[in-house]
C-alpha positions in Angstrom: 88.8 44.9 -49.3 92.2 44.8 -47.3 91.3 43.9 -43.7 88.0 42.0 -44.6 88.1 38.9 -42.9 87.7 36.5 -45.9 85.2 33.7 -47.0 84.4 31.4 -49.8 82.2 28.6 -51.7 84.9 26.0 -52.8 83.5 23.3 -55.4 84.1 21.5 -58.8 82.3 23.4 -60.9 81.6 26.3 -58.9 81.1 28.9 -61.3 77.4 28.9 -60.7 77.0 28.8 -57.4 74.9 31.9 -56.1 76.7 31.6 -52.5 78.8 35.1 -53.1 75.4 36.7 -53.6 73.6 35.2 -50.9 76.6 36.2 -48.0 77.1 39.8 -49.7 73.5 40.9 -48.6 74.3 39.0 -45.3 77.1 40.6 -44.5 75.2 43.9 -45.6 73.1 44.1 -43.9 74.5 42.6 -40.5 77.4 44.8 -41.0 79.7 42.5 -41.0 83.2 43.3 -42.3 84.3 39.8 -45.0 84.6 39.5 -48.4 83.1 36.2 -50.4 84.5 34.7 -52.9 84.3 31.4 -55.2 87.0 28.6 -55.0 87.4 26.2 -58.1 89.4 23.3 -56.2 90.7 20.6 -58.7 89.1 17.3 -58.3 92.1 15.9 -56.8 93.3 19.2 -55.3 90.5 20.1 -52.5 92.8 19.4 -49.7 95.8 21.4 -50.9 93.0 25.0 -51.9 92.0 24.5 -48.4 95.3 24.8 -46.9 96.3 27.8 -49.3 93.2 29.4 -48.2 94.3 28.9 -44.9 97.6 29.9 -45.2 96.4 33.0 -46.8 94.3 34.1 -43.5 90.6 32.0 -44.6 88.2 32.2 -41.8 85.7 29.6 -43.2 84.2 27.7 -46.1 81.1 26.8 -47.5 81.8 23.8 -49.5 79.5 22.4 -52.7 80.1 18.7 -54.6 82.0 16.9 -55.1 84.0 17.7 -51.6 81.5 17.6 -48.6 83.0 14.7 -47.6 86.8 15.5 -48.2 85.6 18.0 -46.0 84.6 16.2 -43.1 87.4 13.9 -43.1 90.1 17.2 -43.3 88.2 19.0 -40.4 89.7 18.4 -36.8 86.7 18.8 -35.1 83.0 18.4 -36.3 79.5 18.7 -35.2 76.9 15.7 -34.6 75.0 16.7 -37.5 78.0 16.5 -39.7 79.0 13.5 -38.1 75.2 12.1 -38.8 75.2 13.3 -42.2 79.1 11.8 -42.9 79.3 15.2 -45.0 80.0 18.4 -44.0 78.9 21.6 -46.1 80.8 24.3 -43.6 84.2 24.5 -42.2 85.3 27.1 -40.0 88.8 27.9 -38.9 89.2 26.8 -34.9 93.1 28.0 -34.0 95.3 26.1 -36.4 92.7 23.9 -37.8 89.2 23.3 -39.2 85.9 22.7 -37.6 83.1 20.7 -39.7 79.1 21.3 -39.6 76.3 20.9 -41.5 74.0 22.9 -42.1 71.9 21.3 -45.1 69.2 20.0 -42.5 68.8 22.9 -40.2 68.5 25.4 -43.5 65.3 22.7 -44.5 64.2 22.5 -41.1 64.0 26.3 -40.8 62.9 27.0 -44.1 60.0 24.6 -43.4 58.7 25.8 -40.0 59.7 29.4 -40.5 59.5 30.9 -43.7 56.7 28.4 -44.9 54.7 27.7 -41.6 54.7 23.8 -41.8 54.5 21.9 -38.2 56.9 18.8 -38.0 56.3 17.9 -34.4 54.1 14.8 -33.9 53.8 14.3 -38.2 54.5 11.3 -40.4 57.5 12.7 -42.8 58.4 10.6 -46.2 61.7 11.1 -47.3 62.4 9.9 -51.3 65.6 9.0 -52.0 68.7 7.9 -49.8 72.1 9.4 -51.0 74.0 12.2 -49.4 71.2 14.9 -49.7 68.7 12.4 -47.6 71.2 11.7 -45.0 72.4 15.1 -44.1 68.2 16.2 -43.1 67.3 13.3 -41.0 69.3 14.4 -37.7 67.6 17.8 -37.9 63.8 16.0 -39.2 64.2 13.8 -35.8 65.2 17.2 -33.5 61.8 18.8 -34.5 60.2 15.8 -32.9 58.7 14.3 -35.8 55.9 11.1 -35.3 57.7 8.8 -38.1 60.4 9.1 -40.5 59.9 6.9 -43.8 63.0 6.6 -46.5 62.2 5.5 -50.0 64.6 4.9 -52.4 64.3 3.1 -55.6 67.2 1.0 -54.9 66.2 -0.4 -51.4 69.0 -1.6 -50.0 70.2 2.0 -49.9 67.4 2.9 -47.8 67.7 0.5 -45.9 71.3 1.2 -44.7 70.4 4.8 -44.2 67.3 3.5 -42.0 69.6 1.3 -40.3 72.4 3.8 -39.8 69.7 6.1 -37.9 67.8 3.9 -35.7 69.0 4.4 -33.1 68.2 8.8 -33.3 64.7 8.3 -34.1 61.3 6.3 -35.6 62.6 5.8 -38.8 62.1 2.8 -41.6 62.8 2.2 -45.2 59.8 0.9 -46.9 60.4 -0.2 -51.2 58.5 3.0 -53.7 55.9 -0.1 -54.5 55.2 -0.7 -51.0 53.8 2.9 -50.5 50.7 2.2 -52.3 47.7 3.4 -49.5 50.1 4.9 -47.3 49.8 8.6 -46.6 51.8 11.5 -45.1 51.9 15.0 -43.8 54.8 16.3 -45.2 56.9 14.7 -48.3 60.2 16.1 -49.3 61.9 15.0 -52.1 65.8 14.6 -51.6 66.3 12.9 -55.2 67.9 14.4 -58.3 65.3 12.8 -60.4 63.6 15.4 -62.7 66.5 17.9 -62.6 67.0 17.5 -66.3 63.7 16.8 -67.0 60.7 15.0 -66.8 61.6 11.4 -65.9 59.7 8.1 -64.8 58.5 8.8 -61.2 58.7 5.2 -59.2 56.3 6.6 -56.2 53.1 5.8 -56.6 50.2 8.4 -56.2 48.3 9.2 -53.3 50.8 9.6 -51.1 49.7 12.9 -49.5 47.1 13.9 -46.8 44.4 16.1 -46.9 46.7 19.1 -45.9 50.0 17.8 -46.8 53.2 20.1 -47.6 55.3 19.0 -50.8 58.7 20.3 -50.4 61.9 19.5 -53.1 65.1 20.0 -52.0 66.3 21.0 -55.8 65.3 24.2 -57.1 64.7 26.0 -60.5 62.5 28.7 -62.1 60.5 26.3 -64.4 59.3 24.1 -61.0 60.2 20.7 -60.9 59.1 17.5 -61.5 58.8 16.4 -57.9 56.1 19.5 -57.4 54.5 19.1 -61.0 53.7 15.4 -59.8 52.6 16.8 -56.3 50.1 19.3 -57.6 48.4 17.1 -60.3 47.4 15.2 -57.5 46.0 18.7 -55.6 48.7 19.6 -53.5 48.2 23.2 -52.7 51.1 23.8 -50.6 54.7 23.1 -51.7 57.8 24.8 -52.2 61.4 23.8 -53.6 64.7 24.3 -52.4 65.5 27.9 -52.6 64.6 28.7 -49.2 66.7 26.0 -48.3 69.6 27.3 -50.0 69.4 30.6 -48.3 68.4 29.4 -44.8 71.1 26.8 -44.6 73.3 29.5 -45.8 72.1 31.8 -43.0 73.6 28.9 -40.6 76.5 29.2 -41.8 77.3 32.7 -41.5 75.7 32.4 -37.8 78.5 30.0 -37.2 81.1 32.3 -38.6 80.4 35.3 -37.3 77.6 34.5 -34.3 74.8 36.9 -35.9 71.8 35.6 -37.5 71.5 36.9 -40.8 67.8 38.1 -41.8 66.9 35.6 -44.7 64.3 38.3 -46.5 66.2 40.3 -48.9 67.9 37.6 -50.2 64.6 35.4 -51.2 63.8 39.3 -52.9 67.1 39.2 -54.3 67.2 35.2 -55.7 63.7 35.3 -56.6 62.0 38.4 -57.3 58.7 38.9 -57.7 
């Protein structure tokens, strides 16, 4: 290990974060000399484990709740999408500081047009929910040249800041979960936490997706979620959650690091075997 250039997931918890696995193939099989490692930060202690990380020769961080934005405001430097999103998810050591990026929206956007084949240019795109997770995709969702951009939140004025906030990068409005009814879309990605614990009460209505539409969930577990249960009663046949996401916006993480695109394949093998 002595000589690796060295690299690590710093969160509150961070015990399960699958991060270490997902850079250990990269590295792999880029052949790429680091070590990976977890951080457990204290919840008023983030600033002071990045600067020991630092101090002790760190040359970057992926960084998980509750921190992203800690993050953003310790970074010297920053990218527009971290700047958009007002959260960054990546720093990266730049001489005797840190540079900020996120990378939550092109790991979605890549995931999306990539690995799963869905066409963004020139389609209506719903967005549910409005918090952090929604904000950090909608810089990314505009670059791919994307007909209309709809935010729904079930507390409106939320979605109507975020709507407001982004005007100005592309056709975006917030419209209230009631006032979808008869409205449809191409793709629909769900950038909630509802139904991570559970079934809940979905405020959507039904009939929100085209003939052809792509359900995609930003969260991710084995069982499905609720998000893509709701989507395939109504006879959604293509969807996917958020574990490509987690690997792809991983994947632009290391690029930035290191400057070589990981192949994302043996790590969807490796999270999610068949």
């Amino acid at each position: 290990m002595t000589g690796m250039d060295r690299y690590a997931v710093v969160g509150n918890p961070i015990a399960h974060s699958r991060s270490p696995q997902i850079h250990e193939v990269f590295a792999r099989d880029a052949r790429q000399a680091m070590r990976y490692e977890r951080l457990l930060a204290p919840l008023d202690g983030f600033a002071a484990t990045v600067a020991q990380f630092a101090a002790q020769g760190g040359k970057g961080l992926n960084v998980t709740v509750p921190f992203k934005i800690e993050a953003l405001a310790l970074a010297r430097s920053a990218s527009d999408r971290a700047k958009a999103a007002g959260a960054a998810n990546t720093l990266k050591r730049d001489g005797d500081g840190w540079y900020a990026d996120n990378t939550d929206g092109a790991g979605i956007v890549r995931d999306l047009t990539r690995n799963l084949d869905v066409v963004l240019a020139g389609r209506d795109v719903l967005v549910l929910g409005a918090g952090g997770a929604a904000r950090g995709i909608l810089l990314p969702l505009f670059d791919e040249n994307v007909r209309s951009l709809v935010i729904s939140n079930r507390t409106a004025d939320r979605a109507d800041a975020l709507a407001s906030a982004f005007a100005s990068r592309g056709p975006v409005t917030a419209v209230r979960p009631d006032a979808l009814a008869g409205r449809t879309f191409d793709v629909v990605i769900n950038a909630t936490s509802a139904g991570l614990k559970g079934d809940v009460a979905w405020p959507w209505p039904t009939g929100l997706f085209r003939p052809g539409a792509f359900a995609y969930d930003m969260i991710y577990g084995d069982g499905g979620t609720t998000f893509l249960r709701w989507a395939r009663a109504q006879g959604v046949a293509r969807s996917a959650d958020g574990i490509g996401m987690l690997i792809e916006q991983a994947a632009e993480s290391f690029f930035l690091w290191r400057g070589v695109r990981p192949a994302s394949a043996s790590v969807f093998s490796l999270l999610r075997p068949s």
